[in-house]
C-alpha positions as CSV (number, residue, x, y, z in Angstrom):
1,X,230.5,-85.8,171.3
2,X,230.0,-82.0,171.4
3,X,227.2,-81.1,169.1
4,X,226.2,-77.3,167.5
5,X,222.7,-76.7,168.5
6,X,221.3,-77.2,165.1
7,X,222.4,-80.4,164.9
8,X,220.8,-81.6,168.6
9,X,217.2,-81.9,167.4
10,X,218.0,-84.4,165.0
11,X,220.3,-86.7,166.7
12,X,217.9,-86.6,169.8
13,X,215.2,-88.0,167.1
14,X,217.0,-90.7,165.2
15,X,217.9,-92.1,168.8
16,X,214.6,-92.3,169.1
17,X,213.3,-93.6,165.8
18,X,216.2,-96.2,166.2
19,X,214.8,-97.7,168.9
20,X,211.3,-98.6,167.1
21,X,213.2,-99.7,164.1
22,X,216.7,-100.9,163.5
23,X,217.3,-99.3,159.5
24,X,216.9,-95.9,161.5
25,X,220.4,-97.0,163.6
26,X,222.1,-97.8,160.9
27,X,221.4,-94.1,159.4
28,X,222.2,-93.2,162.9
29,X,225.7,-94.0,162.7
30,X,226.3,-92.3,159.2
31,X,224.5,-89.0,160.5
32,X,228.1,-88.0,161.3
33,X,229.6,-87.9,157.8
34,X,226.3,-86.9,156.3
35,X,225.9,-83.8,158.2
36,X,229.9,-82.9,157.8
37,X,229.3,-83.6,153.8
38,X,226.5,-81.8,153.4
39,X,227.2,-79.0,155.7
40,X,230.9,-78.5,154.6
41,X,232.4,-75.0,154.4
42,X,235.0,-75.5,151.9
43,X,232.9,-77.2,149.3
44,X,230.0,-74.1,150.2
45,X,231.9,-71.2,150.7
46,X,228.6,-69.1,150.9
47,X,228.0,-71.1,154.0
48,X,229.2,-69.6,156.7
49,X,226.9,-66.2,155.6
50,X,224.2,-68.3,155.8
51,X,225.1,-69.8,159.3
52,X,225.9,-66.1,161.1
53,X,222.5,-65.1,159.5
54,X,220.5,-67.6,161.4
55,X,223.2,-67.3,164.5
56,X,221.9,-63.4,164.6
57,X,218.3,-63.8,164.7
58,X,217.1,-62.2,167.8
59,X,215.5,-64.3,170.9
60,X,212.1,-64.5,170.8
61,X,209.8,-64.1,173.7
62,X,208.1,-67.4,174.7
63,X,204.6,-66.7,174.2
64,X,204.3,-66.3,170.8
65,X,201.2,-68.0,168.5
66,X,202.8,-70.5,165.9
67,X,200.4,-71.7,162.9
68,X,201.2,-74.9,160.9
69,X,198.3,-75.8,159.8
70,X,197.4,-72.6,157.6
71,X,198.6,-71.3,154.2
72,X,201.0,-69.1,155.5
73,X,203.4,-71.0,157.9
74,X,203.5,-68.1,160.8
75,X,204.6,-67.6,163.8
76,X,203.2,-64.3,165.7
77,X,205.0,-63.0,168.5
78,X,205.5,-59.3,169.3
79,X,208.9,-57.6,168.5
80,X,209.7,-53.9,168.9
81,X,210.6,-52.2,165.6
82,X,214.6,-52.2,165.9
83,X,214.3,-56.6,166.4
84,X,211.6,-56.4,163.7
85,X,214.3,-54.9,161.4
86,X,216.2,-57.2,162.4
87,X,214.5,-60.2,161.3
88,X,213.8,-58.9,158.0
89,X,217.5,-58.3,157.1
90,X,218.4,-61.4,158.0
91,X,215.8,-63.3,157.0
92,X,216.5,-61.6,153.5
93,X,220.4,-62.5,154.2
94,X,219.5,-66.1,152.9
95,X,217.5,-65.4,149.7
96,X,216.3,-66.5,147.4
97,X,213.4,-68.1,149.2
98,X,211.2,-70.1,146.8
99,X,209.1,-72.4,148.8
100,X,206.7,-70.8,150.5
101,X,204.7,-68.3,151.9
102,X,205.7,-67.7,155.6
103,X,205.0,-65.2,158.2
104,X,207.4,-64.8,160.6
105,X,207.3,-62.3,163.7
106,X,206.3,-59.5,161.2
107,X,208.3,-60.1,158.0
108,X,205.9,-61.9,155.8
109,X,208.1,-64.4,153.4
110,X,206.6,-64.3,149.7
111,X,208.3,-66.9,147.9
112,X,208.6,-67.5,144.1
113,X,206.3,-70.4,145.0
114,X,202.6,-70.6,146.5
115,X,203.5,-74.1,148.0
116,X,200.5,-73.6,149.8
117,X,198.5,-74.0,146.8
118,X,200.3,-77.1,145.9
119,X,199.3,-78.3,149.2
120,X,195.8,-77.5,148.8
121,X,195.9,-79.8,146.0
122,X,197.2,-82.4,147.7
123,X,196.1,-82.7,151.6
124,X,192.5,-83.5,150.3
125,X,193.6,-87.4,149.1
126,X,196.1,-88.3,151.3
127,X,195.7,-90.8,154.0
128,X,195.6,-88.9,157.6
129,X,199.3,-87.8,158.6
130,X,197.9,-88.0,162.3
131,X,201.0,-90.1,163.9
132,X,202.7,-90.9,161.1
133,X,206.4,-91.2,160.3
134,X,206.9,-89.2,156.6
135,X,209.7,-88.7,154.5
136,X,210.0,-85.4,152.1
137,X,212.1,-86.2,149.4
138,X,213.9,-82.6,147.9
139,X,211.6,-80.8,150.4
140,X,213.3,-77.4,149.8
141,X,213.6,-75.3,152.8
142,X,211.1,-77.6,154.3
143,X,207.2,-75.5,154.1
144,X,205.2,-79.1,153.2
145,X,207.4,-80.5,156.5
146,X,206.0,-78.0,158.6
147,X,202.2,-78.2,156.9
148,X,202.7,-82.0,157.6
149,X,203.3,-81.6,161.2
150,X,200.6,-78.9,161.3
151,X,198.6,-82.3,160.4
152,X,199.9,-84.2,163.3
153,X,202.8,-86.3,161.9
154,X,204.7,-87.8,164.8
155,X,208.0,-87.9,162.9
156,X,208.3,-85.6,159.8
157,X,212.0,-86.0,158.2
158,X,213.2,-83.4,154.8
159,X,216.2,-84.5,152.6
160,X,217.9,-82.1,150.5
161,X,221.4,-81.4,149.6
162,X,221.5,-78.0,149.4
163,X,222.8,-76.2,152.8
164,X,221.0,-72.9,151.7
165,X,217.9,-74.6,152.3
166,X,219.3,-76.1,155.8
167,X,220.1,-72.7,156.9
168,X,216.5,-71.7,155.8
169,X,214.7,-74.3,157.3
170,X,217.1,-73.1,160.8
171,X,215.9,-69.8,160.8
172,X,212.3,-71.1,160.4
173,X,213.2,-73.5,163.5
174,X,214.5,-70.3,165.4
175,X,210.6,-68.7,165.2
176,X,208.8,-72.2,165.4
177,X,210.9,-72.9,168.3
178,X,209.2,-76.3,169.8
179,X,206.0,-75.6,168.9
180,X,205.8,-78.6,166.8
181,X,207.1,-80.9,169.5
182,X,210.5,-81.4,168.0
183,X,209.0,-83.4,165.5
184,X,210.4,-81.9,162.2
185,X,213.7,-82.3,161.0
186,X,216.6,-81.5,158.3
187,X,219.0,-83.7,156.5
188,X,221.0,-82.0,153.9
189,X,221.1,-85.3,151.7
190,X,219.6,-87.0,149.1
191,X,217.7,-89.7,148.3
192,X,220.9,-91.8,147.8
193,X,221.9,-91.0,151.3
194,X,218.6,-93.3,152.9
195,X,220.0,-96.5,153.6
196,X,218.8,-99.3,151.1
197,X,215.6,-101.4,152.1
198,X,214.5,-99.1,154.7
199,X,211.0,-99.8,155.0
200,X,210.2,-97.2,157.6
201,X,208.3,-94.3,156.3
202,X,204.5,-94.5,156.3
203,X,204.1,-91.5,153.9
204,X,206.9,-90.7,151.4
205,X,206.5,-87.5,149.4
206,X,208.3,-86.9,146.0
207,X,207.0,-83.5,145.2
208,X,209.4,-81.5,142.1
209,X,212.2,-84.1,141.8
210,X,211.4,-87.2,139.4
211,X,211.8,-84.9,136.3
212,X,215.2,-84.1,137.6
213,X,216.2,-87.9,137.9
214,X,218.3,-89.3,134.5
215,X,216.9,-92.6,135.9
216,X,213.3,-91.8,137.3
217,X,212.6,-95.7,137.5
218,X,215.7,-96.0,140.5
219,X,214.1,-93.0,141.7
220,X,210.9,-94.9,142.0
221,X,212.6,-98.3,143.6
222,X,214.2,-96.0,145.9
223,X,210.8,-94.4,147.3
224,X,209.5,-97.7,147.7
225,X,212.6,-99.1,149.6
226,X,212.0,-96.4,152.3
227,X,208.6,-97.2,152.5
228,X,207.1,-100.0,155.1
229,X,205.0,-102.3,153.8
230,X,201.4,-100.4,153.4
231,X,202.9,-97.4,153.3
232,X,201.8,-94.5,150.9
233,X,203.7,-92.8,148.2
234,X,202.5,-89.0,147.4
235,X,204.3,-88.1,143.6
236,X,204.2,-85.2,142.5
237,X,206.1,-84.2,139.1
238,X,205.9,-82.7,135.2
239,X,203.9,-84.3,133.0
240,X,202.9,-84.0,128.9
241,X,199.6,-84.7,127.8
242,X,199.2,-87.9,126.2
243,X,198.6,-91.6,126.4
244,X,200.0,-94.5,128.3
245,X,203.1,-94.4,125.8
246,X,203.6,-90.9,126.0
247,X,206.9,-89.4,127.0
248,X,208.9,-86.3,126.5
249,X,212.6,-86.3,126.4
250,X,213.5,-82.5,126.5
251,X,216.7,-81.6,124.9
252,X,219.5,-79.7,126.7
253,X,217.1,-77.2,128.6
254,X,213.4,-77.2,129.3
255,X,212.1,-74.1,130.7
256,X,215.4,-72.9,131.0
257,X,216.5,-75.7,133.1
258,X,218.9,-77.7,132.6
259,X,218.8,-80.9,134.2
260,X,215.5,-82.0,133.2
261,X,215.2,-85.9,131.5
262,X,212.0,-87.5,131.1
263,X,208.7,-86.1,131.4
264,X,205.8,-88.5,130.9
265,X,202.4,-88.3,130.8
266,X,200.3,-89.1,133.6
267,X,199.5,-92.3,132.8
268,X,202.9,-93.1,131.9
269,X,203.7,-92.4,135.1
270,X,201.4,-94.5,136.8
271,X,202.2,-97.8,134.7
272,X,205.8,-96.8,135.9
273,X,204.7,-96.8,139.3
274,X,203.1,-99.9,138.5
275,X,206.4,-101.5,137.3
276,X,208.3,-100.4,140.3
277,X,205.9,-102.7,142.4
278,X,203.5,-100.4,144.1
279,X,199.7,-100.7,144.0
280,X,196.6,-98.7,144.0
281,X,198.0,-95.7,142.0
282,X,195.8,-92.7,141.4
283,X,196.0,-89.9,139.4
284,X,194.5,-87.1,142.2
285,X,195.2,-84.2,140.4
286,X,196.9,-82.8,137.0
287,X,197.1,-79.0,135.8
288,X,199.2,-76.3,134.2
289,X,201.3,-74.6,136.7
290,X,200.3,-70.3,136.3
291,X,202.2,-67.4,136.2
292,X,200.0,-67.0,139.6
293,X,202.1,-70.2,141.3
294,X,205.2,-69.7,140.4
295,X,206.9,-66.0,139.9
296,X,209.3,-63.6,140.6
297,X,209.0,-61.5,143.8
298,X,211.0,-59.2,146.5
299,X,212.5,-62.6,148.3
300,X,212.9,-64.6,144.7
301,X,214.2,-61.9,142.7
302,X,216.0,-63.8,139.7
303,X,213.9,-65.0,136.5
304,X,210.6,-67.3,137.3
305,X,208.2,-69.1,134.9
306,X,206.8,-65.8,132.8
307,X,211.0,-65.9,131.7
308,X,211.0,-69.3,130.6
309,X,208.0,-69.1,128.7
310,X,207.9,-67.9,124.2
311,X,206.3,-64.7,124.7
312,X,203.8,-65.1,121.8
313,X,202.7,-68.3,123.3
314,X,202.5,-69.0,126.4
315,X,201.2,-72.5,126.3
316,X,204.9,-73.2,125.2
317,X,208.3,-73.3,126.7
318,X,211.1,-70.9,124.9
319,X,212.4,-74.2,123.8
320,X,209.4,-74.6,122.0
321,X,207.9,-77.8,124.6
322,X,204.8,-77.5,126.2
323,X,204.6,-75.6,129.1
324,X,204.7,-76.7,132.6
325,X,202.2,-79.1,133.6
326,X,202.2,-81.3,137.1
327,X,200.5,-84.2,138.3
328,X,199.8,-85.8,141.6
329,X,199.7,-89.8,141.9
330,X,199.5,-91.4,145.2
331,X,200.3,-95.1,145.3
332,X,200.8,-97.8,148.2
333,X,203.6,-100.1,148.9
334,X,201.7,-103.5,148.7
335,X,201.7,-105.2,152.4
């Protein structure tokens, strides 16, 4: 089977992985369809720009510096002004960019999101990455992927269905090159997509997505099933203030968006984590997202949070809810 070179890397590592564990075969043999699905032209037609973007990027000289294990994602290598122009274009060929910041042969990426700051919330309680095999659920155009294998995951898998994000995380691939020893990888799919009862995931992030579930416990049972036994479940997700019964049920739009369904508080959450079998859950960290995090820029140029927000309060939505509000739980997968 002839393969296009973006699709190599992760072939060559689900071989691997299905040698230490037999689910990973069986989503070996339905990479095929999943990559044809989720990467197909006439169901995308703003695909192929995205592809001859990436296709274009200049070569890179071999020596260059790459950095995963700082806020900005960055790869340093010196380009003359014309290839430098180059990069830029491109890179801005395949906005909007919104997870972020990167810093890429001279074009620094400023995204509508400071994931970085997300991550800094984070990295603090989780369980050391060093060696470990970690799913990222609706990763977006995959910055936590790289921050994880700047942390020394051996195996660091992002699912998402949208191919504008696959083309994203290519052209990040193009600067990283192997830097990260081949050990971060793309699968424009979604949760649905993991075969049932994996079990093979020691960390499992779910960072932005539960709110956009209409059935966040499935979601839940669905994290857990690709988890091994001991494994580690990093949540992250909107939340209301409010007790152990508390949960918001937005109407058609919150914040301007549309697909939005249950929003509960944090502990809520965690007796629904609770429910869905796992153990040892944590609350780690809650807060109101800022107009700082999250916000318009030159590489996310449509409306951000200051938009969704009633301009005479901004501790409410324009729907009248209250504003954006996230929390981090990590939980284990019982042994």
């Amino acid at each position: 089977m002839s393969l296009p070179l973006h699709q190599r890397d992760i072939y060559q590592a689900f071989i691997e992985q299905s040698f230490r564990h037999q689910g990973m075969a069986t989503w070996l043999a339905c990479l095929p369809e999943q990559l044809a699905r989720g990467l197909d032209r006439q169901r995308y037609g703003d695909l192929p720009g995205w592809e001859k973007a990436v296709a274009k990027l200049p070569e890179l000289p071999e020596d260059r510096v790459v950095h995963l294990d700082a806020d900005h994602v960055s790869v340093d290598a010196e380009l003359d002004a014309s290839r430098q122009r180059q990069c830029h274009n491109l890179l801005k060929a395949l906005m909007p960019w919104r997870k972020g910041p990167y810093r890429l042969a001279g074009t620094t990426i400023d995204t509508e999101w400071h994931s970085d700051w997300k991550w800094q919330r984070v990295a603090p309680h989780l369980s050391s990455l060093e060696g470990r095999r970690v799913l990222d659920v609706g990763g977006g155009n995959g910055y936590h992927a790289w921050r994880m294998s700047g942390a020394g995951a051996d195996f660091v898998l992002v699912i998402d269905p949208s191919p504008r994000f696959y083309w994203q995380f290519q052209a990040v691939r193009h600067f990283v090159g192997e830097a990260d020893g081949l050990r971060t990888h793309f699968l424009p799919v979604g949760i649905e997509d993991v075969p049932e009862n994996l079990a093979f995931f020691d960390t499992v992030f779910s960072m932005g997505v539960l709110y956009h579930r209409p059935s966040p416990l499935e979601h839940l049972a669905q994290l857990y099933a690709a988890l091994r036994p001991g494994g580690e479940l990093v949540l992250e997700t909107l939340v209301v203030e409010g007790d152990e019964t508390t949960v918001l049920l937005p109407g058609e739009r919150y914040a301007a968006m549309p697909n939005v369904y249950f929003l509960p508080s944090s502990r809520a959450l965690a007796g629904w984590l609770e429910r869905a079998g796992f153990s040892n859950v944590r609350v780690v960290d809650e807060a109101d997202t800022s107009l700082a995090e999250q916000r318009s820029t030159e590489w996310m140029t449509f409306q951000s949070l200051a938009d969704f927000l009633d301009p005479d309060d901004p501790s409410r939505t324009r729907e009248g809810y209250p504003a954006p509000r996230r929390a981090v739980l990590i939980a284990d997968r019982p042994r």
